[in-house]
C-alpha positions as CSV (number, residue, x, y, z in Angstrom):
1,X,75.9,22.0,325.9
2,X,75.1,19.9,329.1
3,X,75.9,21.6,332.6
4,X,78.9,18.4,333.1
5,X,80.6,19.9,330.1
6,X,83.1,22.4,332.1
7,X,83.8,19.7,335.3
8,X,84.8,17.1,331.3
9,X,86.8,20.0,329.9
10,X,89.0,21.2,333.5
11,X,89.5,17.1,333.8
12,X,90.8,17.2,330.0
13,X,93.4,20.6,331.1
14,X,94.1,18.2,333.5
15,X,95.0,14.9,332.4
16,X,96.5,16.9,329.7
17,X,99.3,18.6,332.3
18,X,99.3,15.2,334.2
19,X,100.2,12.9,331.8
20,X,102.6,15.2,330.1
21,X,104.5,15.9,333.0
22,X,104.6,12.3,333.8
23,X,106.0,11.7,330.5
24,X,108.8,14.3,331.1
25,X,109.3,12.7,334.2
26,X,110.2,9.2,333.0
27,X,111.7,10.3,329.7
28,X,114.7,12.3,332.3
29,X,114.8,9.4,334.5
30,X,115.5,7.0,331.2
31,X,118.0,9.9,330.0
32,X,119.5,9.7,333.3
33,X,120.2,6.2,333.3
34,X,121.8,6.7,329.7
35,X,124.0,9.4,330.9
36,X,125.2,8.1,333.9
37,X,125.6,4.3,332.0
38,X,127.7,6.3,329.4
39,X,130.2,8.1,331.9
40,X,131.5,4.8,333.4
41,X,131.4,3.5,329.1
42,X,133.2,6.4,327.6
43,X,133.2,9.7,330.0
44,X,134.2,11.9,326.7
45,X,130.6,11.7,325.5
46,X,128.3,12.4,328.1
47,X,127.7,16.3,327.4
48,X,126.7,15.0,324.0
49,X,123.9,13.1,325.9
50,X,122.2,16.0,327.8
51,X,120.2,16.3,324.5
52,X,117.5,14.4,325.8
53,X,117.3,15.7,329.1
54,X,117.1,19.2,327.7
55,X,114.2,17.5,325.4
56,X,112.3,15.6,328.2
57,X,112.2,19.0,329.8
58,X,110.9,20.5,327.1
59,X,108.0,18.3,326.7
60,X,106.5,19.3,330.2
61,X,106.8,22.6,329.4
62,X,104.6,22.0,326.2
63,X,102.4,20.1,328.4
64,X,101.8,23.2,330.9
65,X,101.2,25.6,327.7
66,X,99.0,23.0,325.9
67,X,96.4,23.0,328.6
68,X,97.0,26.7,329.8
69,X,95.8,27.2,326.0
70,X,93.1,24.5,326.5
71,X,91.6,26.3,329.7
72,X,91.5,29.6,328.2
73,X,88.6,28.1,325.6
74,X,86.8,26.7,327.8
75,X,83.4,28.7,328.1
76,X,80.7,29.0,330.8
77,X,76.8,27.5,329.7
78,X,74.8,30.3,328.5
79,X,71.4,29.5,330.8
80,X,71.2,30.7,334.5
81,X,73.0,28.8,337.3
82,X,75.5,26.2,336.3
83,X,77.9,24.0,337.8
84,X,80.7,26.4,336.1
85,X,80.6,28.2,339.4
86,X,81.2,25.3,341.1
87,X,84.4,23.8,340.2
Protein backbone atom coordinates (compact mmCIF):
# COMPACT_ATOMS: atom_id res chain seq x y z
CA UNK A 1 0.00 0.00 0.00
CA UNK A 2 1.30 3.68 -0.68
CA UNK A 3 2.91 5.57 2.32
CA UNK A 4 -0.55 8.34 2.09
CA UNK A 5 -2.63 5.37 2.96
CA UNK A 6 -2.63 5.87 7.03
CA UNK A 7 -2.92 10.09 6.81
CA UNK A 8 -6.57 8.53 3.96
CA UNK A 9 -7.59 6.08 6.73
CA UNK A 10 -7.18 8.61 10.21
CA UNK A 11 -9.16 11.30 7.74
CA UNK A 12 -11.86 8.44 7.15
CA UNK A 13 -11.94 7.75 11.47
CA UNK A 14 -12.43 11.18 11.15
CA UNK A 15 -15.00 12.32 8.90
CA UNK A 16 -16.61 9.23 10.25
CA UNK A 17 -16.88 10.72 14.10
CA UNK A 18 -17.52 14.23 12.42
CA UNK A 19 -20.21 13.81 10.39
CA UNK A 20 -21.89 11.43 12.80
CA UNK A 21 -21.81 13.67 15.60
CA UNK A 22 -23.00 16.44 13.40
CA UNK A 23 -25.90 14.37 12.53
CA UNK A 24 -26.71 13.80 16.23
CA UNK A 25 -26.33 17.27 16.68
CA UNK A 26 -29.10 18.46 14.30
CA UNK A 27 -31.29 15.45 14.65
CA UNK A 28 -31.69 16.78 18.82
CA UNK A 29 -32.00 20.24 17.76
CA UNK A 30 -34.95 19.10 15.18
CA UNK A 31 -36.33 16.84 18.19
CA UNK A 32 -36.03 19.85 20.29
CA UNK A 33 -38.07 21.99 18.31
CA UNK A 34 -40.72 19.02 18.14
CA UNK A 35 -40.78 18.83 21.82
CA UNK A 36 -40.94 22.16 22.78
CA UNK A 37 -43.69 22.94 19.60
CA UNK A 38 -45.67 19.97 21.28
CA UNK A 39 -45.77 21.37 24.99
CA UNK A 40 -47.54 24.63 24.00
CA UNK A 41 -49.95 21.91 21.45
CA UNK A 42 -50.83 19.35 23.98
CA UNK A 43 -48.34 19.38 27.19
CA UNK A 44 -49.67 15.58 28.02
CA UNK A 45 -47.49 14.15 25.25
CA UNK A 46 -44.26 15.51 25.40
CA UNK A 47 -42.51 12.55 27.51
CA UNK A 48 -43.78 10.45 24.60
CA UNK A 49 -41.51 12.62 22.36
CA UNK A 50 -38.09 12.19 24.20
CA UNK A 51 -37.89 9.09 21.89
CA UNK A 52 -35.93 10.84 19.44
CA UNK A 53 -33.75 12.68 21.53
CA UNK A 54 -32.73 9.48 23.29
CA UNK A 55 -32.26 8.17 19.49
CA UNK A 56 -30.30 11.23 18.15
CA UNK A 57 -28.02 10.58 21.04
CA UNK A 58 -27.66 7.26 20.31
CA UNK A 59 -26.43 7.76 16.86
CA UNK A 60 -23.25 9.77 18.01
CA UNK A 61 -22.49 7.25 20.22
CA UNK A 62 -22.40 4.70 17.23
CA UNK A 63 -20.55 7.24 15.42
CA UNK A 64 -17.62 7.33 18.28
CA UNK A 65 -17.59 3.36 18.29
CA UNK A 66 -17.75 3.08 14.45
CA UNK A 67 -14.49 4.86 13.99
CA UNK A 68 -12.83 3.66 17.39
CA UNK A 69 -13.40 0.20 15.55
CA UNK A 70 -12.23 1.71 12.27
CA UNK A 71 -8.84 3.03 13.85
CA UNK A 72 -8.06 -0.14 15.52
CA UNK A 73 -7.62 -1.76 11.73
CA UNK A 74 -5.72 0.54 10.55
CA UNK A 75 -2.06 -0.92 10.00
CA UNK A 76 1.36 0.64 9.65
CA UNK A 77 3.31 0.00 5.86
CA UNK A 78 5.50 -2.84 6.21
CA UNK A 79 8.86 -1.10 4.45
CA UNK A 80 11.29 1.09 6.63
CA UNK A 81 10.35 4.72 7.48
CA UNK A 82 6.80 5.83 6.78
CA UNK A 83 4.74 8.69 7.27
CA UNK A 84 2.72 6.37 9.90
CA UNK A 85 5.01 8.01 12.42
CA UNK A 86 4.19 11.11 11.43
CA UNK A 87 0.58 11.73 11.85
Amino acid sequence: CPASAPFFGFMGVTSALVFANIGAAYGTAKSGVGISSMGVMNPGLVMRNIIPVVMAGGFGIFGLFFSVFIQGSINAPQNGMSKYRLF
